[in-house]
C-alpha positions in Angstrom: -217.0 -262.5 79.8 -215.9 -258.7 81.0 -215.6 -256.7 78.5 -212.9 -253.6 78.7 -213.6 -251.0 76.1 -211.6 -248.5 74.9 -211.1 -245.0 75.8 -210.1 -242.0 74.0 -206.5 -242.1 74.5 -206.6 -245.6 72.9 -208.4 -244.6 70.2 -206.0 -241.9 69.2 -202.9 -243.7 69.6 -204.3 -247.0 67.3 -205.6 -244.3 64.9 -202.1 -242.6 64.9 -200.8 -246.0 63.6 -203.0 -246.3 60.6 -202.7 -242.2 59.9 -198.5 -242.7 59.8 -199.0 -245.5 57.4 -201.5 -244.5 55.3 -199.3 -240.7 55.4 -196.0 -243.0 54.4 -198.0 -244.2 50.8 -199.1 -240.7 49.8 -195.5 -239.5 50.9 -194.0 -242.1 47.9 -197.2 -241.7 45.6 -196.3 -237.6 45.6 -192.0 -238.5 45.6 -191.6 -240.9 43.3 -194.7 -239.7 40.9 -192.5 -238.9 37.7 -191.2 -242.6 37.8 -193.7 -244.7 36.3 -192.5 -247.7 35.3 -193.8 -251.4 37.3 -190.2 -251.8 37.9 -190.2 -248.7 40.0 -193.8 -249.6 41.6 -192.9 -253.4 42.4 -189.2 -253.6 43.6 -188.6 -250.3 44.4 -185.7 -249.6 40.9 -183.5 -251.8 43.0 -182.1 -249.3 44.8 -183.1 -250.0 48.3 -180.6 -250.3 50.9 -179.7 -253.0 53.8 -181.2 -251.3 56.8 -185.4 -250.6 56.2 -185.1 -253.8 54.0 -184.4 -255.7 57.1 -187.0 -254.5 58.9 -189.5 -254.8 56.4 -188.4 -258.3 56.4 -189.2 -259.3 60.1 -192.0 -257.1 60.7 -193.6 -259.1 57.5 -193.4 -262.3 59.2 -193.3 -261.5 62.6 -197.5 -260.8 61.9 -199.4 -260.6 64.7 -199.9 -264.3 64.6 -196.4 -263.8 66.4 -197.7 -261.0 68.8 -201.1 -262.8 69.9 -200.3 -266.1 69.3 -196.8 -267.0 70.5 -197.0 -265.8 74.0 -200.4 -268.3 74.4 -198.2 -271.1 72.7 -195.5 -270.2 75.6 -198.4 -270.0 78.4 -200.0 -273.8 77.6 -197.5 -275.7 76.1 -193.7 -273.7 77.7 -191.3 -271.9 76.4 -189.9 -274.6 73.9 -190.1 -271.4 70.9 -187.1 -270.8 72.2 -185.3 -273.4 69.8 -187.1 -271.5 67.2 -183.8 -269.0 67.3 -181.7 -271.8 65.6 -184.1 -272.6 63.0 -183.9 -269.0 62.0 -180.4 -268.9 62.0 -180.6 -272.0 59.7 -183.1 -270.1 57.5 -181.3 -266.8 57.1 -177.9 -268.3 56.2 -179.2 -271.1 53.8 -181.5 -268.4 52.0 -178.8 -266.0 52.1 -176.1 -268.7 50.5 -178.2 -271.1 48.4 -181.0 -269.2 46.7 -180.4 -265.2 47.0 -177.5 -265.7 45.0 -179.8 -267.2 41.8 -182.1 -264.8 41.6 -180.4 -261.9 42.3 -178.5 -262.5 39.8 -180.3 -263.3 37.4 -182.4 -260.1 37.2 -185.8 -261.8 37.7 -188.5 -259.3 39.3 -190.6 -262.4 40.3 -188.8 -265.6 41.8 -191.0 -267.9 39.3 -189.1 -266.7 36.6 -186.6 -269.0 37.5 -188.7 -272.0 36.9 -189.0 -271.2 33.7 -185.3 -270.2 33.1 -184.4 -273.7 34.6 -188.0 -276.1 33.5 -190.6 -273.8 31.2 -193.7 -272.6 31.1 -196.0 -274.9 32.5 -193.9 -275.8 35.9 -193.5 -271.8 36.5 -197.3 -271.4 35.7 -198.6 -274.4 38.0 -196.1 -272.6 41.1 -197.2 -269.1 40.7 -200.8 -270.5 41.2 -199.8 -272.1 44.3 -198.1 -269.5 45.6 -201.1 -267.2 45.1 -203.4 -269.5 47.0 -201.1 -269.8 49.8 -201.1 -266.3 50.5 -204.7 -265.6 50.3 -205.3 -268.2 52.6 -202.5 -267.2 55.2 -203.6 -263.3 55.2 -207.1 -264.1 56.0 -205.8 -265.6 59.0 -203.4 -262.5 59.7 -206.3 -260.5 59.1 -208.7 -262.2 60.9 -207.6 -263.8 64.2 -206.5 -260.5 65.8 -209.4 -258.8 65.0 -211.5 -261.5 66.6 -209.5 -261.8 69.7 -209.6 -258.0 70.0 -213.3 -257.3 69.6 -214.4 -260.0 72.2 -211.6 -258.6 74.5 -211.9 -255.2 74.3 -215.2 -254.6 72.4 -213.0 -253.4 69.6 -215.6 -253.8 66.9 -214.6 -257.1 64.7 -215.5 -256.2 60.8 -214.2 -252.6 61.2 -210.7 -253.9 62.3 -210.9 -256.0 59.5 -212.2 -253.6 56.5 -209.8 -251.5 58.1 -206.8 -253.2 58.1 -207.5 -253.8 54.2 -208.5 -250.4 53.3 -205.1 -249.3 54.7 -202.7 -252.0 53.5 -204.8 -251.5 49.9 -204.5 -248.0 50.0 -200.8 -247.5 50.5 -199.6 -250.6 48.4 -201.6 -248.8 45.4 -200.2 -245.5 45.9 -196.8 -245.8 46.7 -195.7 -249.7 45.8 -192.7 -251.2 47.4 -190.9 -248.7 48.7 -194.1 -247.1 50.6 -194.5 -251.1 51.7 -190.8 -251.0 52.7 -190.4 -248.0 54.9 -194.1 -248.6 56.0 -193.3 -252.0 57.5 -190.0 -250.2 59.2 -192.1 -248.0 61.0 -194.5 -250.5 62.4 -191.5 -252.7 63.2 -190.9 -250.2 65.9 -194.3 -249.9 66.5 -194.1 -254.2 67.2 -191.4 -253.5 69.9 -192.2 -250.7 71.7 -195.4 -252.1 72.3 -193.6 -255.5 73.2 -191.5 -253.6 75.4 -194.5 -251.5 77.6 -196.1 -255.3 78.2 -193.2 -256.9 79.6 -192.4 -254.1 81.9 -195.3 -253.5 82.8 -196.3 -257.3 83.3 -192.9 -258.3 85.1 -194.1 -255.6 88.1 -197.3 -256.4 88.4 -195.9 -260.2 89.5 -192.7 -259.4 91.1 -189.8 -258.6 89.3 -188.3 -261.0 86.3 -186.5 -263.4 89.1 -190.1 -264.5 90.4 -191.3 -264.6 86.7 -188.8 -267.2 85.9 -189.5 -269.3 89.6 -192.7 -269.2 89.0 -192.7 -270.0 85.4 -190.1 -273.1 86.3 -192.7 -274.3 88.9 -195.1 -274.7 86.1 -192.7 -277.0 84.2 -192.8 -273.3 81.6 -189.1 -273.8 81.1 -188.3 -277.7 80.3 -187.3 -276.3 76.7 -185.0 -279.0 75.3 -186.7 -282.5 74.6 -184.9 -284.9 72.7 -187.7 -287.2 71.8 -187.4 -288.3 68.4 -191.5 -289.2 68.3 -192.7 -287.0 65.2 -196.0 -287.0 66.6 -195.0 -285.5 69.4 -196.2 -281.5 69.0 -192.9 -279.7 70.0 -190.2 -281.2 70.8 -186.4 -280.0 69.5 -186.3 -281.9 66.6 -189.6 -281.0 65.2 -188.9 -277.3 66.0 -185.0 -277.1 64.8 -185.6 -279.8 61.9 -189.6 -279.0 61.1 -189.7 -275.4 61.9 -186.4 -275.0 59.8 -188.4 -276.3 56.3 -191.1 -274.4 57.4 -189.7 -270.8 57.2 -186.8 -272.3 54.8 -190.2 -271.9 52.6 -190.8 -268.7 53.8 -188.0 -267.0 53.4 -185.7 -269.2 50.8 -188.0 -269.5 47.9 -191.3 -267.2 49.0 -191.4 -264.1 46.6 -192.8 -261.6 49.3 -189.2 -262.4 51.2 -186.9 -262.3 47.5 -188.7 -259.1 46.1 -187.6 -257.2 48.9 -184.1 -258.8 48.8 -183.8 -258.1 45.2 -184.9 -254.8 45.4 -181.6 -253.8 47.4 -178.7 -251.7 45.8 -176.1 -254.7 45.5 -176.1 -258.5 46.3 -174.0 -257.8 49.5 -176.9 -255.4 50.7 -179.7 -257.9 50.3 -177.4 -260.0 52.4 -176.9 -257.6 55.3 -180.8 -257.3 55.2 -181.3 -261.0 55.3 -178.3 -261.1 58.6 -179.9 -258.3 59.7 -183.1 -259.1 59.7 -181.8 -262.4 62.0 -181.5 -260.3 65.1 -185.2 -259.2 64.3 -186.3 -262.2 64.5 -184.6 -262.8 67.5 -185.5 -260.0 68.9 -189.3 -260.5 68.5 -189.1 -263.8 68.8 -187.8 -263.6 72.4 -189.9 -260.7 73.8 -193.1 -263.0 72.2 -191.7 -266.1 74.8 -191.0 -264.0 77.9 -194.4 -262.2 77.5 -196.0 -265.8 77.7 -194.4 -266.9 80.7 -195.0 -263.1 82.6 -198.5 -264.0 81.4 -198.3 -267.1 83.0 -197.0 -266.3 86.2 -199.9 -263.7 86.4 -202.6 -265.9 85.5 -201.2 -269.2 87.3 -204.0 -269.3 89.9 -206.6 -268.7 87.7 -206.6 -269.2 84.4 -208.9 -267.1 82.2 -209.8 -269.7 79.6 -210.2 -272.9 81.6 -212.7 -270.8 84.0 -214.6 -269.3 80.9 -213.4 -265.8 81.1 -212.1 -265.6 77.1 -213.5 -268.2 74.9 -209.8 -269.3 73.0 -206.4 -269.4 73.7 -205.7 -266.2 71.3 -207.4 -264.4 73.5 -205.4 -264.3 76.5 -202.4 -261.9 75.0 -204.9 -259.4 74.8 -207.1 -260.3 78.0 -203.7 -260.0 79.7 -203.0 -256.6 78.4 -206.2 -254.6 79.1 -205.6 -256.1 82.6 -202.3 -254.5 83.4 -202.7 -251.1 81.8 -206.3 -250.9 83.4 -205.3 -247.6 85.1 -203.0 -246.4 82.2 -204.8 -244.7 79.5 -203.5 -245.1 75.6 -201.2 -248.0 76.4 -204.1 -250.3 75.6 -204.2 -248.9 72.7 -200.5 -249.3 71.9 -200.3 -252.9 72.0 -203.7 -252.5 69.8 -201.3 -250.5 67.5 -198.4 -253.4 68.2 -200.8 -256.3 67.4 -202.3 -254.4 64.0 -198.8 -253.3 63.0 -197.7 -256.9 62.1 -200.7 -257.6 60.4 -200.3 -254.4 58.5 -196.7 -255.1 57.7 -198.1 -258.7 56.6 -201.1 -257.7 54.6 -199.2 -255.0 52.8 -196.4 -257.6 51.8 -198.7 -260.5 50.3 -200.6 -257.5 48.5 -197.6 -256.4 47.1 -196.3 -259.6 45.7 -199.4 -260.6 44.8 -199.9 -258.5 42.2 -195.6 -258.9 41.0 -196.3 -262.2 40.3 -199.5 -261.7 38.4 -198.0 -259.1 36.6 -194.6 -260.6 35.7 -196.7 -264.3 35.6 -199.4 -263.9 33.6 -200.2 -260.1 32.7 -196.9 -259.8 30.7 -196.6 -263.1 28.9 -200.3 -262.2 27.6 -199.3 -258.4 26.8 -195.9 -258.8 26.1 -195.4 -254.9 25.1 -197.2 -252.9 27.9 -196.3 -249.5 27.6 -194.5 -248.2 31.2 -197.7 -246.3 31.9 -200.6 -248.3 31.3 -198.3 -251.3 33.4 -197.8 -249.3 36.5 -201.8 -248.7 36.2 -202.2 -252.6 36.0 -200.0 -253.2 38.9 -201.9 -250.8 40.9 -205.2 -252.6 39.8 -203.8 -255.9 41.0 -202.7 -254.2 43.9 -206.6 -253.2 44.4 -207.8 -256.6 43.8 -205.8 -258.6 45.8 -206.2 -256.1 49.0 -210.2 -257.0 48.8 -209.4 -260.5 48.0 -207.5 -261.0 51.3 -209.5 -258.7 53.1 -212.5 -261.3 52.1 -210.7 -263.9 52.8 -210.6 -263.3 56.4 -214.1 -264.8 56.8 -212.9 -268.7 56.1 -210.4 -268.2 58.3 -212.2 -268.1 61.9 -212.6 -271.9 60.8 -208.6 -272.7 61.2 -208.6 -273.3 64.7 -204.8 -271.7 66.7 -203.8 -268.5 65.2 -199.8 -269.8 65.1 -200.6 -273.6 64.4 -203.0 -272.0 61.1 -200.5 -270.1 59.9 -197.7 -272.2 59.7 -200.1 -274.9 58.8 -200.6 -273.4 55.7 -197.0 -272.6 55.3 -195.8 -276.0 55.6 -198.7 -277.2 53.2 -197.7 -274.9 50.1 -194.2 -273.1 51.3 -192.7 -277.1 51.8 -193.8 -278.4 48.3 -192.4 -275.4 46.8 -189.1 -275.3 48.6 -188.9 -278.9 46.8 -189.1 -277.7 43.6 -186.9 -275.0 43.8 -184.3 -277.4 45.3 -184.2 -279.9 42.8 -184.0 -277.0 40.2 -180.6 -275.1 42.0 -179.3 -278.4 43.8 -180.2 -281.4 40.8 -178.6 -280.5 37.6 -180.1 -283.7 35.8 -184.2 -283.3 37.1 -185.7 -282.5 34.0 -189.3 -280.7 34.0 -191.5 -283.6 33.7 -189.7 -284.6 37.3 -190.0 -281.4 38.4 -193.9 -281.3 38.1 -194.2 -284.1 39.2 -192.7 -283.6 42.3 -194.5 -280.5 43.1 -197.9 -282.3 42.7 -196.3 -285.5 44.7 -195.1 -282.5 47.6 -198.7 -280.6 47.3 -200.4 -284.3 47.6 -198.7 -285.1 50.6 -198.4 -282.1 52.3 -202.4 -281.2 51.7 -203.5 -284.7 53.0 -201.2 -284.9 55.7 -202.3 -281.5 57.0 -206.4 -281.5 55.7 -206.2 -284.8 57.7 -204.8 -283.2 61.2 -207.7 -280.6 60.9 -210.6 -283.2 60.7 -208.8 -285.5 63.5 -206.9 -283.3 65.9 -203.5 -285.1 67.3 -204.7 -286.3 71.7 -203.5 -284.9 74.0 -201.1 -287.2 75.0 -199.1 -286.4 71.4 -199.9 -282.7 71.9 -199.1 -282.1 75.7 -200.3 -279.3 77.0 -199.2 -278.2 80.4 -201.6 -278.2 83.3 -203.7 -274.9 84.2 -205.2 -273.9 87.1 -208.0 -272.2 88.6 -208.2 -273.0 92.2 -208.2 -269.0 93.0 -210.9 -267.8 90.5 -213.9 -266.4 91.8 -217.1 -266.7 90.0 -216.3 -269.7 88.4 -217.8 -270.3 84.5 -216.1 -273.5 83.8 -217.6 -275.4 80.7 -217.6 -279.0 80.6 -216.1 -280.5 77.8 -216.8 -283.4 76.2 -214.2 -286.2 76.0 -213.4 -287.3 71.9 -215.4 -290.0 70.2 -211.8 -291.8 69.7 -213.9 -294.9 68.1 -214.7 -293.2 65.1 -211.4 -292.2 64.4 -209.7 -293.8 61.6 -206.9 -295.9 61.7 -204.4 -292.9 60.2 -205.9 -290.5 62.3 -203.8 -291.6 65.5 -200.4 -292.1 63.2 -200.2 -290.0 59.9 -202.9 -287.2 61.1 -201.3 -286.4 64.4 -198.1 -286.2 63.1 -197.0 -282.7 64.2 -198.2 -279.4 62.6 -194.0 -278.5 61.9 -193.5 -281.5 59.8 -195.8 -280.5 56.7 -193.2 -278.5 55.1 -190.6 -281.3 55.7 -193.1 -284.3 54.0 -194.2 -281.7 51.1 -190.6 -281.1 50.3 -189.3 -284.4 50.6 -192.0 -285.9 48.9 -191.4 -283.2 46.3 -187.7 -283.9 46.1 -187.9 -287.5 45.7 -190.5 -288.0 42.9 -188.9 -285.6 41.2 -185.6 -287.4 41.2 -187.2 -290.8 40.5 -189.4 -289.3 37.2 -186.7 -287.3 36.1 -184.4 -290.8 36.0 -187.4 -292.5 34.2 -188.1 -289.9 32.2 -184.9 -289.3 30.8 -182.8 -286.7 32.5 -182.0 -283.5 31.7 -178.3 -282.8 29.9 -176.5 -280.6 31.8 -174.6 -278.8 28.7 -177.8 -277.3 28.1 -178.0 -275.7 31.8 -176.6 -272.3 31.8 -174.2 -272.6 34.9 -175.3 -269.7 36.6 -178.9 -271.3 37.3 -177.4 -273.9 39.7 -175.8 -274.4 43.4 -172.7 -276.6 43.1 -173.6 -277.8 46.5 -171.6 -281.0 45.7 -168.7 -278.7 45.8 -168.8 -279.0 50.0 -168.0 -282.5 50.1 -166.2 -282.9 46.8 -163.7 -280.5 47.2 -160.6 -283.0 47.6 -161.4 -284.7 43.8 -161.7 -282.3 40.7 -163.2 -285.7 39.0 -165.8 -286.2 41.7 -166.9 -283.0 41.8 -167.1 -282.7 37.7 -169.2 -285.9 37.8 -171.6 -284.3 40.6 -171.9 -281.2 38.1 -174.2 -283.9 35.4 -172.6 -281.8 32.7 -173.2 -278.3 33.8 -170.0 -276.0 33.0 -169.3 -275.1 37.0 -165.5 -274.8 36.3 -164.2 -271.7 38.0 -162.4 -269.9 35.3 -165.0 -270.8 33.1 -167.7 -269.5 35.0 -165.0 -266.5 35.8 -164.8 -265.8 31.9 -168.7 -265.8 31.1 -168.8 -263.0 33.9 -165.5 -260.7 32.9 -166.8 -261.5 29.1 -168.5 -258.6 27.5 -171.8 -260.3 26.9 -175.0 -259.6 28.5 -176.9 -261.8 30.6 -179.9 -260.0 30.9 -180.2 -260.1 26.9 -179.5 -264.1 27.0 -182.4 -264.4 29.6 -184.8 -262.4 27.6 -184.2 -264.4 24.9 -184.3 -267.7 26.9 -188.0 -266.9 28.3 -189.1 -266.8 25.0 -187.3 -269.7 23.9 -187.5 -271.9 26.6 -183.2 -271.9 26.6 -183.5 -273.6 23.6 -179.9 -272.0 22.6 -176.8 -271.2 25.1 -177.3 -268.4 26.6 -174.6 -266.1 27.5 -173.5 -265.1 31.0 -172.5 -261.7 31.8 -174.2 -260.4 34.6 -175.2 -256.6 34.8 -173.6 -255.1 37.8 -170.9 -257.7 38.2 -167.5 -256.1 39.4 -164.5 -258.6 39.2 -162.6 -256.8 41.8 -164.2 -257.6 44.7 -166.7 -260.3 43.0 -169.9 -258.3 44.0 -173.5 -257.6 42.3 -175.4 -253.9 41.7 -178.7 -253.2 40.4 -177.1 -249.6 38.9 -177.8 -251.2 35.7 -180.1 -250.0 33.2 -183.9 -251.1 32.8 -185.0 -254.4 32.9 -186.8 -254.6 29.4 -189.4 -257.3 28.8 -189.1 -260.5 28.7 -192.2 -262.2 26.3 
């Protein structure tokens, strides 16, 4: 394979990147260095507003496993991402309406406080654990798959792109916490879409225009988007993107606490709204200029595929590939899209860092040193910080064994993000599951979802579940095409062709249902939980949707929990604190009724602030 190095103007504009970002955390470490509480260092003293929190938002999930990956996803297999846009719109308004509500409210700094609000100890514990590994595991892939198909694409050398990347992340998450994180990710958001921008310009001239990018793209069967086939072994079809993808980033973004630590850390409630709707048409945004880069990519490669004739050696590859082939002659834009690519996974390795070592610190750090002075905590919390940025960093080496940068990635979304959006579900939505049911479920969920998806990995889905769309190289000169081998389907078990292959988008949806159900079923053998013991305020009336003709129906959906309105109304207009009645809670597993004023709460126009004073500590 040719390999097209760098020149100087590259190098300078991806160093730029790095130099802005790393410049953005010593900017907040000097600003905000006579404010030295945690609270300060890991949500930013709530006072963030709607605009770079909605940034920060997409550019943290819209890694570079969006930049490199999806437009190869588009170029084999079409542009079916494109019903990826209403799973978003799912995501943002069910996050937005069911769960930001609960723990914005409630003053938690990490979202696993809940669990223990709502269960206790031991179910909190056993999530923040999972969460932790899931994160690890998903930013070694961001980490490492862009660095790989870089440095065998442009000779960009592999281990310093990756030591790199931490180094960075790590060094601006110590130094100036969220709000560096925050405004960081804003700028590399713009980074993302310039870069996006320059390659689809650029790439639509070199084959034509748009018009003969969408012929030629049609002529490869690139646009059948819409298949209706209900077959959930089918790889993508509409129902396992706008069904499976939605419970895939529903974990993501509902219940994930990189997503809620930023929402909390706005102003007011309506804010972390706006940043949530906001950060919608980011999604979008990226999202789209991901899919038409694929199919430009396409049209220029559809007479001779660089893959198939042994050119790259993976499918990630050819976002790059593509790239140092149209800006050949144009110094420093190579470079750019280097800077595009790394700015996601900056964005994404800087967020997991970050809440990381909040949910360590709030998990287990404070319930073992329950009266950390403000100092010594905001050391801690840039110690964790430090750890977890080498952890991550390390953890980039397991992943070159994951296979597809995007199918990884969401892969290990759907096997710990679905479970967990279970649990969190039957805690808001099920007033009566108890927390035997509740941890239950979550190891029913993690069961599932882990063999379902350690399964798919051993025995790949065929071809004929997985589709890809035909690629040609009839006009390659030079030809290095590798035989492959057909698959030994005899030794494949008898699951491996049914349960295995079942697509990559349905792990969340089988860990969460799974979840779900056993904890409904234990909870009911178990003895459920009363609902007068349920402060109100922990809990979606959901029922209230489809109940709202019958005041008796919907009392009988509430198990017991006080969800009338003026009830509810007084607890917040009363002059009680909340805050005080979850403190005490925490250490008393709600043993007692705790009362429901909520800091921040104005009655007029039924809104929440943060301009309340210090969270104190909970253990």
């Amino acid at each position: 394979m040719g390999v097209k190095n760098f020149e100087a103007w590259d190098y300078v504009v991806f160093a730029g990147l790095f130099v802005i970002s790393s410049g953005i955390g010593v900017f907040f470490a000097i600003k905000e260095r006579k404010k030295k509480t945690s609270r300060e260092f890991l949500v930013g003293g709530r006072q963030m507003s709607f605009g770079p929190v909605a940034l920060s938002l997409t550019a943290s999930f819209m890694s570079a496993v969006t930049v490199l990956g999806t437009p190869a996803e588009v170029y084999r297999f079409g542009a079916s991402f494109l019903i990826f846009l209403i799973s978003y719109a799912f995501v943002v308004f069910f996050t937005s309406e069911l769960f930001l509500p609960v723990f914005y409210r409630s003053g938690i700094t990490s979202t696993y406080e809940y669990l223990q609000l709502r269960f206790n100890k031991p179910v909190r514990y056993a999530a923040t654990f999972i969460y932790i590994v899931q994160t690890i595991l998903y930013t070694g892939v961001v980490v490492y798959a862009p660095a790989l198909a870089l440095n065998q694409v442009t000779g960009f050398d592999l281990w310093a792109s990756v030591f790199a990347t931490g180094i960075v992340c790590t060094f601006y998450c110590s130094l100036g916490g969220l709000k560096a994180v925050v405004w960081t990710d804003a700028f590399q958001m713009v980074v993302m879409i310039v870069g996006f921008l320059t390659v689809l310009i650029q790439g639509s001239n070199h084959v034509g225009g748009f018009n003969n990018v969408l012929e030629q793209a049609r002529n490869g069967s690139r646009l059948h988007i819409v298949d209706f086939d209900v077959d959930p072994l089918r790889r993508h079809t509409f129902w396992t993107i706008a069904v499976g993808g939605t419970f895939t980033w529903l974990g993501i973004y509902g219940v994930n606490q990189s997503t809620i630590q930023r929402c909390i850390s706005c102003k007011t409630e309506k804010h972390a709204k706006l940043a949530l709707y906001f950060n919608l048409l980011g999604l979008w945004i990226i999202a789209v200029c991901a899919i038409f880069s694929g199919l430009i990519m396409y049209s220029y490669f559809k007479d001779c595929d660089p893959w198939t004739s042994g050119v790259i050696s993976a499918p990630d590859q050819l976002m790059p590939y593509f790239v140092m082939e149209i800006f050949a002659t144009m110094p420093g834009l190579p470079g750019l899209f280097v800077a595009c690519a790394f700015s996601g996974t900056l964005s994404t390795v800087a967020a997991s860092i970050n809440a990381l070592a909040t949910v360590t610190f709030e998990d287990f750090v404070k319930s073992c040193f329950p009266h950390l002075s403000d100092t010594l905590s905001t050391w801690i919390s840039k110690g964790l910080c430090l750890l977890f940025g080498v952890m991550c960093t390390s953890m980039a080496v397991v992943a070159s064994l994951m296979g597809s940068v995007v199918q990884a990635a969401l892969s290990i979304h759907g096997m710990c993000g679905g479970p967990m959006l279970g649990l969190f579900t039957l805690g808001l939505v099920f007033p009566f599951v108890n927390w035997k049911g509740a941890l239950g479920g979550l190891l029913t969920g993690i069961t599932l979802s882990f063999w379902v998806a350690i399964g798919a990995f051993i025995y790949p889905a065929p071809d004929s579940k997985t589709l890809p769309l035909p690629l040609s190289t009839d006009h390659c000169v030079d030809l290095n095409i590798t035989a492959t081998v057909a698959p030994q389907l005899s030794s494949r078990p008898v699951l491996a062709d049914t349960w295995y292959s079942l697509s990559y988008l349905y792990f969340s949806a089988v860990g969460c249902l799974g979840c779900i159900a056993a904890g409904i079923i234990i909870s009911f053998l178990t003895g459920k939980q009363r609902g007068e013991d349920i402060d109100p305020l922990l809990i979606r009336p959901v029922c209230n949707l489809f109940c709202f003709w019958s005041k008796k129906y919907k009392t009988l959906c509430w198990c017991g929990v006080q969800h009338d309105q003026e009830t509810e109304q007084d607890y917040l207009d009363s002059g009680t604190a909340w805050k005080q009645g979850v403190e005490s809670g925490l250490q008393n597993g709600l043993k007692q009724d705790i009362p429901a004023q909520i800091p921040g709460y104005n009655p007029k126009d039924k809104s929440y602030s943060n301009n309340v004073q210090e969270k104190t500590t909970y253990f």
